[in-house]
C-alpha positions in Angstrom: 37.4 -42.3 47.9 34.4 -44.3 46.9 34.1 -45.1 50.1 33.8 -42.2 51.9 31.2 -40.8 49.1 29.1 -43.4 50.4 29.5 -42.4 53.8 28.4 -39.2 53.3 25.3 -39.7 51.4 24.3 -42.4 53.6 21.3 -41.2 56.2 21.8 -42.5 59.6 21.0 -41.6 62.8 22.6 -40.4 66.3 22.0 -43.2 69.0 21.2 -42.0 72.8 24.9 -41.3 73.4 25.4 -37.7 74.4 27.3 -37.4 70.9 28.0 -33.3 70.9 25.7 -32.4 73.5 26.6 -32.4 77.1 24.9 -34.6 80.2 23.4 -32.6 82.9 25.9 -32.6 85.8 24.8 -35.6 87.8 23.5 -37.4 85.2 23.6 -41.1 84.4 23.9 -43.0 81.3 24.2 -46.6 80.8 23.9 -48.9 77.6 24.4 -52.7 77.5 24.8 -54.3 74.0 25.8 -58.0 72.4 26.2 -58.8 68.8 28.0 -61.4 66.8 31.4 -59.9 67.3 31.3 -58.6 71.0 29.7 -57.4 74.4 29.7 -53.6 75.5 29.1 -51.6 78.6 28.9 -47.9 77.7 28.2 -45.4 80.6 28.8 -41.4 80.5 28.3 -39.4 83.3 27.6 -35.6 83.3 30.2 -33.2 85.6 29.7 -29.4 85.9 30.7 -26.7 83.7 28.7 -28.7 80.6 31.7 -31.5 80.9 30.7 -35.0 80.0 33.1 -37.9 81.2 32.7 -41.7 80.2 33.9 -45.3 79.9 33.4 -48.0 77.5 34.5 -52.0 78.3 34.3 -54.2 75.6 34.8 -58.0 75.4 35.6 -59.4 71.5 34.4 -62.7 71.4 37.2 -65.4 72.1 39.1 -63.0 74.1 40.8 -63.4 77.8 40.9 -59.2 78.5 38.8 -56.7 76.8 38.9 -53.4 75.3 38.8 -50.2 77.8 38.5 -46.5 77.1 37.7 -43.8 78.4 36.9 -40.1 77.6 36.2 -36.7 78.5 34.6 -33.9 76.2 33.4 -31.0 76.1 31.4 -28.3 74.1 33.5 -25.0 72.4 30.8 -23.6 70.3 27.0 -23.2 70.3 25.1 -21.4 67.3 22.3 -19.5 66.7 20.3 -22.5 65.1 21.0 -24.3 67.4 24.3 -26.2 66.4 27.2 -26.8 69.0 30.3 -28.1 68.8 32.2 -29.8 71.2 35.6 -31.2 71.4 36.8 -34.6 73.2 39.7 -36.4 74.3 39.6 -40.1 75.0 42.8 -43.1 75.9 41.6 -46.8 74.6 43.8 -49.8 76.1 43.2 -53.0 73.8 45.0 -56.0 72.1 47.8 -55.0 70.0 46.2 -54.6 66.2 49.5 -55.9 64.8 48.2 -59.3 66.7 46.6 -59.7 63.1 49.8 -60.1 61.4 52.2 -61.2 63.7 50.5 -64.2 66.2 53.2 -63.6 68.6 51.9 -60.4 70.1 48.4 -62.4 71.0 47.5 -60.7 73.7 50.2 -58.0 73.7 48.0 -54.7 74.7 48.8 -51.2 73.3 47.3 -47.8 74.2 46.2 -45.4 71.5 45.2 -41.5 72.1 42.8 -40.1 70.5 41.1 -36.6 69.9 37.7 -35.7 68.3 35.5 -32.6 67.5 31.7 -33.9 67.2 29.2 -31.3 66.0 25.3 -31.5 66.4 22.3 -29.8 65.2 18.6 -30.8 66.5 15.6 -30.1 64.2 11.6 -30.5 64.1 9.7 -32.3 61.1 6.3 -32.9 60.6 7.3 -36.3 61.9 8.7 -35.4 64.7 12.2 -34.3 66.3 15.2 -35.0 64.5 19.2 -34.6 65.2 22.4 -35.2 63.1 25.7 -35.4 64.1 29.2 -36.0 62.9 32.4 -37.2 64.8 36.0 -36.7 63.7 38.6 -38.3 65.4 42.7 -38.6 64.6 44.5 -41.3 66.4 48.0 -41.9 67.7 49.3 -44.8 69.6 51.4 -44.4 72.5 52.6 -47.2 72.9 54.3 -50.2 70.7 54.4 -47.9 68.2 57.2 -49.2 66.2 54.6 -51.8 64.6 52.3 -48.6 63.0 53.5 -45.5 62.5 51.1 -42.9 61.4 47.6 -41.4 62.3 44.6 -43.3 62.3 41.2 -41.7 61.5 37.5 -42.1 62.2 34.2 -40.6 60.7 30.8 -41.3 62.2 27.9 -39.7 60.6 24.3 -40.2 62.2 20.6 -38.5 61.6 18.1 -39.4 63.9 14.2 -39.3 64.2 11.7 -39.5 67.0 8.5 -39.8 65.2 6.5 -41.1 68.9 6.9 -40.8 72.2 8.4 -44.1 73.1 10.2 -44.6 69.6 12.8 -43.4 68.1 13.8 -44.7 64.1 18.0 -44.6 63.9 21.2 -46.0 61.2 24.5 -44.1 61.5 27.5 -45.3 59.2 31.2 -45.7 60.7 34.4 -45.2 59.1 38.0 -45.8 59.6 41.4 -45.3 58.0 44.5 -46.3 59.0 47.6 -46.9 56.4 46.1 -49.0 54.0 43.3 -50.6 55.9 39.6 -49.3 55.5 36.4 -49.7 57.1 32.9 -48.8 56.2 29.8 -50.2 57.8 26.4 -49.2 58.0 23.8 -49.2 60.5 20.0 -48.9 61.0 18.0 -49.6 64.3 15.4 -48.7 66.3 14.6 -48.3 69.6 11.5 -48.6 71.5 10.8 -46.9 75.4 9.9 -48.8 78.6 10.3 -46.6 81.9 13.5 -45.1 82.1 15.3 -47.5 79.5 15.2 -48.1 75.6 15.5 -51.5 73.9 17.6 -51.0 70.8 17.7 -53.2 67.7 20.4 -52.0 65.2 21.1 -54.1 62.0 24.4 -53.5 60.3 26.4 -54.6 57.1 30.0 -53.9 56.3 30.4 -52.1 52.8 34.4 -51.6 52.8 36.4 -54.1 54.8 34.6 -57.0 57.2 31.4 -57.3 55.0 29.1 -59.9 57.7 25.8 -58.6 58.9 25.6 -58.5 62.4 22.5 -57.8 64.7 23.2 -56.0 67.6 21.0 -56.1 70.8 21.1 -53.5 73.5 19.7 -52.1 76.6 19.9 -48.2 77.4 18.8 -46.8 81.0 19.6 -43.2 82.4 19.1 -41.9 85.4 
């Protein structure tokens, strides 16, 4: 469990994503990002009744078909301090995993279900604002799932600071767990305002499992 010790004293920080709190009905997000590994488009969209919908595509590098979710969540809780929970539900269709360790299923897709509960708290420093947030999710695949059985689980852990208007100083650490595989990585960034968008820098180094840095580069707009 070394691992996950690490995780949880690790500071890092929430990135732009609505994480527990909800988008304003009508409201747009978009970020674009690229690093070493693979290309994203990330958008969520804000519906009424504090219900935030959204869709990720994302093309691993040497790949004919990319990755697709999609998600829907929703907050349960608000406290007094100003904490809120909120619980999602997302569907991910992607290359089968088992791909790995049996070639033959090379572009064989599966589709895994997943739920989450991510909890948030905002705060104010002498530095400026702040947030942290955490996100649980268990896992289940739906389909081919004679090649894993079991659950699957994911911990993301960020802390966030806006010390100036137009910046904002970020790292947030990801885990996952599934059978006997493990994943840890860590990563900082920062992102700096222009109109209505951000430009994001975001470092990262694996600590459990794939261990290559990897800079990622991305573009964040709402509207």
């Amino acid at each position: 469990m070394r691992w996950l010790l690490a995780l949880v004293c690790w500071f890092c920080t929430a990135t732009a994503y609505a994480g527990a709190w909800p988008r304003q009905a009508g409201q747009v997000f978009i970020a674009v990002s690229t690093d070493q590994t693979r290309s994203q488009i990330y958008a969520e969209y804000g519906l009424r009744g504090d219900w935030t919908m959204g869709m990720e595509v994302s093309m691993p590098r040497g790949r004919r078909l990319p990755d697709l979710t999609s998600f829907i969540q929703r907050p349960v809780w608000r406290g007094a301090g100003g904490s809120i929970l909120s619980v999602g539900l997302s569907m991910e269709m992607r290359e089968a995993r088992a791909a790995a360790v049996f070639p033959l299923l090379k572009g064989e897709t599966e589709v895994a279900a997943r739920v989450g509960l991510i909890w948030g708290k905002g705060f104010v420093t002498g530095w400026g604002e702040g947030w942290f947030a955490a996100e649980a999710q268990v896992e289940r695949l739906v389909t081919n799932d004679w090649l894993r059985a079991g659950l699957a689980y994911k911990l993301d852990l960020a802390f966030g600071l806006k010390p100036h208007d137009r910046l904002m100083v970020m790292a947030q650490a990801q885990a996952w767990q599934q059978a006997n595989t493990r994943t840890l990585r860590l990563e900082p960034g920062v992102a700096w305002r222009f109109g209505r968008g951000h430009l994001v820098l975001s470092p990262s180094v694996g600590v459990v499992g794939p261990k290559a840095p990897r800079m990622k580069l991305a573009v964040w707009t709402e509207f």
